[in-house]
N, C-alpha and C positions, 0 to 999 in steps of 0.2 A: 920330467913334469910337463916340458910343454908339449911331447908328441902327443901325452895322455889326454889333454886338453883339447886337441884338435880332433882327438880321434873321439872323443864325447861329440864334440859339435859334430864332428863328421858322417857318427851315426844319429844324429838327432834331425836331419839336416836330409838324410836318407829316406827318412820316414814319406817325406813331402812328395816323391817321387813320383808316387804313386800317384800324385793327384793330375800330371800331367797329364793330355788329352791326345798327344798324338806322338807314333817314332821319333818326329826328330829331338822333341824336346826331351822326351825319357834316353834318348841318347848323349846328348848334350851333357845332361844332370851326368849322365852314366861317364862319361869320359870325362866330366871334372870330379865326379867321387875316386874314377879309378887312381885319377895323376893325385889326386889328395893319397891315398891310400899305399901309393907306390913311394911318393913324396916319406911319407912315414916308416915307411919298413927299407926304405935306402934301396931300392927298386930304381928300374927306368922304367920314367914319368911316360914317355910313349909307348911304349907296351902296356904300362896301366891305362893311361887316354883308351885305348884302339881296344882293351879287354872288358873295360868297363862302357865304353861307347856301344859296343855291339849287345853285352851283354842289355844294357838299357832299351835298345831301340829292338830286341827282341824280347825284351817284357810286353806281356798281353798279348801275346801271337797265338796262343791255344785259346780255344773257346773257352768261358767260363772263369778265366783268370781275373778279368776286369771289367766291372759295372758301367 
C-alpha cells in the first residue's frame, strides 16, 4: 500500500518537471524522481540518482521539445 502511494505522488510530482527553466534543475528533479523510483522497485538508489539525473538534464535538448 504504501509503495503505491508514493509512487501516485511520484508520478503526480513528475508532471512539474516540465516547468523547469534550465538543465541543472530538470536534472536535479531528474535524480530525485530516479532514487524515488529505484527506492520503490528495491533498486540502487545511485544508479537511479545518475539514470534519472542525466536523463532530466537531457530533456529539452532537441529543438521543439520545450516552449
Amino acid at each position: 500500500m504504501q509503495k503505491s502511494i508514493i509512487a501516485v505522488a511520484l508520478l503526480s510530482v513528475m508532471g512539474l518537471a516540465g516547468c523547469m527553466q534550465d538543465p541543472l534543475s530538470r536534472g536535479a528533479a531528474g535524480a530525485v524522481a530516479g532514487a524515488a523510483v529505484a527506492d520503490i522497485t528495491d533498486s540502487n538508489l545511485a544508479t537511479g540518482a545518475v539514470i534519472g539525473g542525466l536523463a532530466g538534464a537531457a530533456s529539452c535538448t532537441l529543438p521543439g521539445q520545450c516552449y
